[in-house]
N, C-alpha and C positions, 0 to 999 in steps of 0.2 A: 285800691289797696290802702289802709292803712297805717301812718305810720307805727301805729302801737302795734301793730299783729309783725313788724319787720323783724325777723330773726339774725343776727348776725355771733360771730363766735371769734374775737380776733386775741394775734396770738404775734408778739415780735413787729415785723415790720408788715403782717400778713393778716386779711380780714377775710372770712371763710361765710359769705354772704349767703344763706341758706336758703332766705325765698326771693332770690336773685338768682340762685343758683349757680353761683359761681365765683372762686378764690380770686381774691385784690392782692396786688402787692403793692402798696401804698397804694394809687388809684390807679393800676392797670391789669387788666383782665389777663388773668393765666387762664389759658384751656384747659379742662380734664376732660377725660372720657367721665360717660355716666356711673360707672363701678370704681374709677379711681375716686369720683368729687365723694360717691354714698360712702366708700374705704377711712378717707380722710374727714369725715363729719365724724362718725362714729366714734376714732380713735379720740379726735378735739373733742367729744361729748363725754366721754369716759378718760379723760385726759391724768396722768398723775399713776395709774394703775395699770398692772398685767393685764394684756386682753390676749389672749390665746388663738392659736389660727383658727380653730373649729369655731370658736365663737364671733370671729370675724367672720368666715366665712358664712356662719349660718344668719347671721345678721344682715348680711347684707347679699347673699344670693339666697336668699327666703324658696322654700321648698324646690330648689336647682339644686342638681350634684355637679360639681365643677372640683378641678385637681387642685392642688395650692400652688399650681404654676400661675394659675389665675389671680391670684390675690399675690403672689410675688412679683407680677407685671404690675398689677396697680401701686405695688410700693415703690418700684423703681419709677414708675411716673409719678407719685406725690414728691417722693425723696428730688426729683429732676426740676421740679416746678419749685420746690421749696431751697433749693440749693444746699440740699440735705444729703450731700454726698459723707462727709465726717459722720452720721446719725448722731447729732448733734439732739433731733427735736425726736425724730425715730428710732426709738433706741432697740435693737434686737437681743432681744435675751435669748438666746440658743439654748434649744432645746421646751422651751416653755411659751414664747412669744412677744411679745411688742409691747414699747412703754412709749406714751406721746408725752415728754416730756419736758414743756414749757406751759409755762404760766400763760391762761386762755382768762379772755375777759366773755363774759357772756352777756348779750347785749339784744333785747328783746325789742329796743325801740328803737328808732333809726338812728343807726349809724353818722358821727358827726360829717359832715362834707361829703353825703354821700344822698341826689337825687336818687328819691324811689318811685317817683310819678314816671308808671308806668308806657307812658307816653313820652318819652323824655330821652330819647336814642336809646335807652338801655337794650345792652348787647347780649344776648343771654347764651354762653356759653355751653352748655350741654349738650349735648347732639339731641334730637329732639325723640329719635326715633332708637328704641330698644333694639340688637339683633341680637343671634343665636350670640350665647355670652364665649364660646370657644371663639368663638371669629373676632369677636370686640376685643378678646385679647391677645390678640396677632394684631393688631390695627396700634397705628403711633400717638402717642401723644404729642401734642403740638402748644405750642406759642407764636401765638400770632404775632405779626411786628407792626411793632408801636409805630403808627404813623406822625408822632408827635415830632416834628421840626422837621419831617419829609418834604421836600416842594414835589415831590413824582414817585412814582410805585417803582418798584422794583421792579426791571426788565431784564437785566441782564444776570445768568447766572454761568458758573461754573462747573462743571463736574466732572472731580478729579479720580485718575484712577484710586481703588481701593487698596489697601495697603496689607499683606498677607502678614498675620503674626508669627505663623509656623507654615515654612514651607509644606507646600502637599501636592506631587504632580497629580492627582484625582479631580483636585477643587481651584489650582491655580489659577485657571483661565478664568476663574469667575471675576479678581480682579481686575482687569479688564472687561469683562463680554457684560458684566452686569450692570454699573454705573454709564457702560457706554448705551445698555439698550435704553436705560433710563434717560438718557441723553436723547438717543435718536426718538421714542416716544412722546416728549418735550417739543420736540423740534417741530410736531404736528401743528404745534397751536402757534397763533399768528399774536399772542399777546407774551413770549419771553424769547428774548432771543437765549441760546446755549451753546455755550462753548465743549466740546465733545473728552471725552479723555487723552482722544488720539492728540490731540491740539494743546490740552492741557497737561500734558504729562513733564512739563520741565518745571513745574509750580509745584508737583507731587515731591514732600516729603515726609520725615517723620515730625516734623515741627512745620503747619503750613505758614507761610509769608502773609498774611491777608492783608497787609498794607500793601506791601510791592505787588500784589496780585489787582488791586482796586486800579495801585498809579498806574499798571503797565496795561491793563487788557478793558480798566472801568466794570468788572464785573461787581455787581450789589450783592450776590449770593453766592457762598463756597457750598458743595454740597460735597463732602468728606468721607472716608467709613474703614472698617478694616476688617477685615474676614479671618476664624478662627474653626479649623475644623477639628471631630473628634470622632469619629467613626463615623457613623452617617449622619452626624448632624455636625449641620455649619453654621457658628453665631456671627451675625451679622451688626456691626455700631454703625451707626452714621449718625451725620451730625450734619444739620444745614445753619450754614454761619453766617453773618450780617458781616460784609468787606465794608469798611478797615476796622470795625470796632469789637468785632470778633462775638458779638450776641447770640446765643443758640437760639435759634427761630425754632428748630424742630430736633428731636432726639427722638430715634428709633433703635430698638436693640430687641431684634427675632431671633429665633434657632429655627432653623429651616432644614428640608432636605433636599437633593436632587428634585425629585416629585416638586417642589414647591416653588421652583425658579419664577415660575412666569407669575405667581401672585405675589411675589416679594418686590417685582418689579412693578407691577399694580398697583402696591400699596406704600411704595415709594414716590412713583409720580404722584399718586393721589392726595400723598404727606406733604409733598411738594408745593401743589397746587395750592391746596387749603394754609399752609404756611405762608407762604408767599402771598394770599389773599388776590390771586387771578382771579379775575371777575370773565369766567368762559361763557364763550357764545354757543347758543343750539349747537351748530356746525362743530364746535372745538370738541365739547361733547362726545360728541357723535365720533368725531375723530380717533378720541384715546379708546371707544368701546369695539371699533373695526376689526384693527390688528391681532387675532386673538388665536393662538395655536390649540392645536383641537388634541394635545397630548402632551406631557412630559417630556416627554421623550424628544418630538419634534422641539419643543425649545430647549432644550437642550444641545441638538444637533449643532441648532442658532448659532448658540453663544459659542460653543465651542470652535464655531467656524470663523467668528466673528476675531477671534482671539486671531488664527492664523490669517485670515488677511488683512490686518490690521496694518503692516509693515507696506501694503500695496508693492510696487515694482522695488522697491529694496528690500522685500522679503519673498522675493522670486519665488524661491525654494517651497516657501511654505501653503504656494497658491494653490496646489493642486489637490493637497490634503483639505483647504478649505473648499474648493471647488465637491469635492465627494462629501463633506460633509453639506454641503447645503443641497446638495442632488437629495442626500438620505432626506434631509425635512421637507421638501418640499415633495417624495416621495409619499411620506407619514401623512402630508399636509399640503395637498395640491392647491388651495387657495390662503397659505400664507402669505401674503405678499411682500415683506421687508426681505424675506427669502429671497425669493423671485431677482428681487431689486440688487441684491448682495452678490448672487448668480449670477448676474448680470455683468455687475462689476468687476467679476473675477475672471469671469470667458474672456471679458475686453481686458486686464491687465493679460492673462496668460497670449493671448493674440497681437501682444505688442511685444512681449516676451520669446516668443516661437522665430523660428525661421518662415515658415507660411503659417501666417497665421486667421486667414479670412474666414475657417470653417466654424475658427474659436469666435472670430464678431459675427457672423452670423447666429450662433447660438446663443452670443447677446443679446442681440437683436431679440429675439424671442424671450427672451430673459424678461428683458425690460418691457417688451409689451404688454406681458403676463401680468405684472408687477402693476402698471397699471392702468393695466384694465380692473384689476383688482381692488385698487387703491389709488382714484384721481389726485386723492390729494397731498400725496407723498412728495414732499421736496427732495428728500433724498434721492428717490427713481429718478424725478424730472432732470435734476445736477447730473447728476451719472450718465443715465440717456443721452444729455445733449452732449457730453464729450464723443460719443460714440457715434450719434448723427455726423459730428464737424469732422473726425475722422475718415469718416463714410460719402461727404462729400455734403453734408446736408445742414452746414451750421444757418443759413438763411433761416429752415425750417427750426433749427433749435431756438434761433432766437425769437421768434414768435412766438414757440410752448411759453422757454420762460418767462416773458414777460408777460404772458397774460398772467402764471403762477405769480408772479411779485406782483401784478396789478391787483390782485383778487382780496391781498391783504398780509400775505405770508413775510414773514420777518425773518425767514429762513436766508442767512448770508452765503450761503453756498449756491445757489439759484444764480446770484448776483458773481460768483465765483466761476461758473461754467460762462455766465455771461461773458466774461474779461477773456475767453479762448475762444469763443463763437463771434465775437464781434473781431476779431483781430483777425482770425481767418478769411472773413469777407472784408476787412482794409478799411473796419472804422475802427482807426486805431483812438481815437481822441472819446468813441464812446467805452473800447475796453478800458481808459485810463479810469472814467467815469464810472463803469460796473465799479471796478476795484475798488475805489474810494466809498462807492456805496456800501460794500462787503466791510470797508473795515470802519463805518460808521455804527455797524451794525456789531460786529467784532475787532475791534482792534489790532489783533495779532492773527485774523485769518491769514493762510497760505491762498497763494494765488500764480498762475504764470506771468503777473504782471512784467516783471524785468526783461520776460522776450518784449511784449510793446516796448516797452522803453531799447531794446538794444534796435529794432526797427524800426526806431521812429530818429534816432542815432544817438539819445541820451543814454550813453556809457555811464555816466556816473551813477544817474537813479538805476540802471539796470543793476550794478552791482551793490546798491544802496537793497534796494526791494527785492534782492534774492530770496527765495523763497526757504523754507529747511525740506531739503528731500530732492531739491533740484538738482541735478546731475550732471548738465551740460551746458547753463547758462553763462557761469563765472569765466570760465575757462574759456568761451565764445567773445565773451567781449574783452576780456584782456586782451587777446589774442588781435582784437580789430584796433584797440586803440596802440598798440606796438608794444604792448609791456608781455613780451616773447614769452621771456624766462619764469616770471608766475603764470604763464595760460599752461606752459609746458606743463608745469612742476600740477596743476590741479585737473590736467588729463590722465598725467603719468598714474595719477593716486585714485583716479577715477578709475585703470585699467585693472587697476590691482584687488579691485571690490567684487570680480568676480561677476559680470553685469551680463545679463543675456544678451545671446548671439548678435540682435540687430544693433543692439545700443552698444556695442565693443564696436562695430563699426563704424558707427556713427562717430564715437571719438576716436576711433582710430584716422579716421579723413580728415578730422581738425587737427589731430595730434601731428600727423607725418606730415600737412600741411607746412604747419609752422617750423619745423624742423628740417623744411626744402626735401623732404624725398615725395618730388611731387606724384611719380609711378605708385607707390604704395598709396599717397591721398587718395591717386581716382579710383584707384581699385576698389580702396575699404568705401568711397561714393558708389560705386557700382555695385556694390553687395548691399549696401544700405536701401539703395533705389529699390532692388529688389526684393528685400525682407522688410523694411519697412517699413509699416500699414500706415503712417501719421502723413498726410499730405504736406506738413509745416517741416516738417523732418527732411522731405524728400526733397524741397528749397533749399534749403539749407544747400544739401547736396548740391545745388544750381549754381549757388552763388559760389561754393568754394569752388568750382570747375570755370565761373566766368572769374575770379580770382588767378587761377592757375592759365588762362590764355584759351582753355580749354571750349574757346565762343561756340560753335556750333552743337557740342554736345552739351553746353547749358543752356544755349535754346532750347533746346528736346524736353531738356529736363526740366524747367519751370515750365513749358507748356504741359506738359506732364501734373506736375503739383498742382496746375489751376484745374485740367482735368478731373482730378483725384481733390479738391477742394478745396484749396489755398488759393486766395488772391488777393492780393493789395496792391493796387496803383502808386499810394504814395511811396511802400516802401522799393519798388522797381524805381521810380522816377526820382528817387534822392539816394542811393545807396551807390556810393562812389564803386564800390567792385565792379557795379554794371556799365562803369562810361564806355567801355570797350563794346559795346554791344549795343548803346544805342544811337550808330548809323545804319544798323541792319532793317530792314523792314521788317524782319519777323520779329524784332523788339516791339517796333512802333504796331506791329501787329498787337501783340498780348499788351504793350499799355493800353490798346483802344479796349481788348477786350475787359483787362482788369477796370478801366473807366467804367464798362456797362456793368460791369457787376457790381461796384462799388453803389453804382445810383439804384440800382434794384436793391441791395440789401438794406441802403441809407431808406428808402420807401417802407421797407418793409419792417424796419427800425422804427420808424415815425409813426406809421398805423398800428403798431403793437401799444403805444402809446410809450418810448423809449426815451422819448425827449422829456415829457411829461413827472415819470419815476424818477430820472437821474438829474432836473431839476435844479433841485437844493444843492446838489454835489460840490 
């Protein structure tokens, strides 16, 4: 090409490079779509004068009939790229039409400081490929981020719940169910790690923090938005920000309807990705195109479900109406799998919830197999699952899944999260410390059961350092051990009063009556807890406050019991002073020999997973 045939058209701080095909701002490439860049040529070539919508439009959709909803999206994307929110350059005459009003130099020869040899990185911003023009404008515009003074890409993103501008119990759930599927979709690929809404929801306000959001959690990208409904349409903003400098990488603003959830969702990861400038593999690919419900209606069910169990076991109440809503979609939609996977999660919270609740893990059980067989490479199934496996007595086998899932490539911190309660049930407590650390290299401010490791391994202080938000029985466990009575009391007492199902009212009622010497009422509320509840770490617990109480023969029973049912750690039996009472017994020195063999089989089966390998660098 050229230099003489180079057309450029600049205008303020902005050069609108025509057979470049693509708007400079001083030297850096703003994206347009192909009908916003021909919108904004136009107006700059006829600049100074009325141009009317009919004549825009017919200018630039040449024999297409399209609505001037069409040609209203392309002005909010010029007006977004031009930082033409005042229509400072875009002036709107109501009623008659548009005035591009600043002073344009026109410029037929090359541009000063601006390589046209074709061969010379030039980046050519226009999407290459024409589609049906209704769907191009539904689709975002974007700004890619300047890699200029970057030493590394953006890994790490945010996404925070959305923000309702008018209440509307019809559309409210979408604040949550919809940035979080966008989350969980995200989470498929092995090149961004995401922070979910559930996780991020203390960052959500109407002013976000993106400095304090960078220093606390290291996330490089906010993705924000706020939902407005009006009869059956719901306008959607969001905004994907550069932490701490607050740059909009991406603006999208759709009017959508119920019908339209799962492509708003599509076209948001998609905004995403291309913002963010992920560089995906085949596989990642292939991943975002899997998950795909085969109706409205079925994604729908989703989100809505997704909304009520979002609270897990301290939104008890709300599990069973999401339990029937995920039955309905996966009814509508027998091979959805995040379904499946969610199903799953809610059988196993309501089965921990229940007084018998084996019939509810078992139809986890099937839950989660469904899910993936469906979808191998779901970290969300795989995390979930393996709580359910260690529960079940099977965390050996969980931790094998997931490490070969974290071996494979996946930057899913929750993998590494399930890890930290599958290694601690088999007595590698020094590799769950390891998951942990891995989870929060990955995520900063993941939750984790980490503080039970730390109260079994007898650091009290990190246990109540690393409590987790949502943990219900840990604080009050280790104050209680290290002699500080009166606070373990006082955060049982406030525990009772939260209304907690049946097993877990037990559970701290045996710690609570414990430490307050009515030792008839501890073993009792042990004795109902053994028996309702399904968690083998739980039914220890019960062991030790009974070998606490004097109570040696029936916490024999009982930790042989919890190893039976899947709990085993050597070292915490051989160093946790409650038990010196119990080990001149042979059936002590029994179960440490046993917890010894199991410890070295899980450590084995630890090291061929390739465990030692992953957690490395930790």
């Amino acid at each position: 090409m050229s230099e003489s045939a180079h057309e450029t058209h600049s205008f303020g701080e902005f050069t609108l490079d025509v057979t470049r095909g693509c708007l400079l701002h001083n030297q850096d490439d703003i994206k347009l779509r192909p009908k916003s860049f021909e919108v904004l040529r136009y107006m700059v070539e006829h600049s100074g004068r009325l141009i009317s919508k009919d004549e825009l439009i017919h200018a630039v959709w040449v024999n297409t009939t399209v609505t001037d909803d069409s040609l209203v999206q392309c002005l909010k994307d010029i007006r977004h790229a031009l930082h033409d929110q005042p229509q400072r350059i875009i002036k709107t005459i109501h009623g008659r039409g548009y005035i591009f009003d600043n002073q344009v130099t026109h410029s037929p020869a090359a541009a000063p400081g601006i390589n046209v040899n074709p061969t010379a990185n030039v980046q050519i911003v226009i999407d290459e490929l024409e589609v049906n023009d209704a769907e191009v404008d539904r689709m975002p515009s974007a700004k890619p981020i300047s890699r200029v003074g970057m030493d590394r890409p953006i890994m790490r993103l945010m996404v925070l719940p959305f923000r309702m501008l008018r209440p509307d119990p019809e559309v409210d759930f979408l604040a949550f169910s919809v940035p979080d599927a966008v989350a969980g979709a995200l989470s498929l690929l092995d090149s961004v790690v995401v922070r979910s809404p559930t996780s991020a929801s203390r960052y959500a306000s109407d002013t976000v923090d993106l400095k304090q959001i960078a220093e606390e959690t290291q996330a490089e990208a906010v993705l924000t938005g706020t939902i407005l409904s009006s009869g059956k349409v719901i306008r959607v903003t969001c905004e994907l920000l550069e932490a701490p400098n607050g740059t909009v990488l991406w603006w999208y603003e759709p009017q959508v309807s119920m019908s339209d959830l799962f492509e708003l969702q599509d076209h948001l990861v998609r905004g995403i990705v291309e913002s963010l400038s992920l560089s995906l593999s085949e596989r990642e690919h292939g991943r975002l195109k899997r998950d795909v419900p085969v109706s409205s209606l079925t994604y729908e069910y989703y989100l809505r479900a997704n909304e009520h169990s979002s609270r897990g076991l301290a939104g008890f109440r709300n599990l069973t109406m999401a339990r029937d809503l995920y039955l309905r979609c996966v009814e509508t939609d027998p091979r959805y799998a995040p379904a499946w996977a969610q199903l799953g999660r809610c059988y196993r919270l309501i089965g921990k919830g229940v007084e018998d609740g084996s019939e509810n893990l078992a139809r986890a059980e099937s839950a989660f197999t469904r899910a993936l067989e469906l979808n191998p490479d779901s970290p969300s199934a795989h995390s979930q699952y393996a709580f359910l496996e260690a529960e079940l007595g099977r965390a050996k086998t969980a931790i094998a899944r997931l490490l070969r899932c974290a071996g494979s490539g996946s930057t899913s911190p929750d993998l590494f999260v399930a890890l930290v309660l599958c290694c601690r049930f088999c007595g590698l407590l020094d590799s769950s410390l390891a998951s942990h650390e891995r989870a929060r290299k990955l995520d900063p401010q993941i939750a984790s059961s980490v503080s039970h490791t730390h109260y079994q391994m007898g650091d009290y202080d990190r246990a109540l350092r690393d409590v987790a938000v949502g943990a219900w029985a840990v604080v009050g466990m280790t104050l209680g051990t290290m002699g500080r009575v009166d606070a373990a009391l006082d955060a049982f007492r406030k525990l009772e009063q939260s209304r907690m199902p049946v097993p877990m009212q037990a559970f701290i009622g045996a710690w609570r009556a414990m430490l307050e010497g009515n030792r008839q009422e501890s073993l009792n509320a042990c004795e109902a807890c053994i028996k309702h509840y399904l968690d083998p770490e739980g039914v220890f617990y019960m062991g030790l406050i009974m070998a606490h109480l004097g109570e040696s023969e029936r916490a024999l029973v009982v930790l042989e019991h919890s190893m039976d049912r899947g709990f085993s750690s050597f070292q915490v039996l051989s160093t946790i002073p409650w038990f010196d009472e119990l080990r001149s017994s042979a059936k002590f020195q029994q179960l440490l020999n046993r917890a010894n063999a199991e410890w070295i089989e899980a450590q084995k089966i630890y090291e061929s997973a390739g465990g030692p390998r992953l957690l490395a660098s930790v």
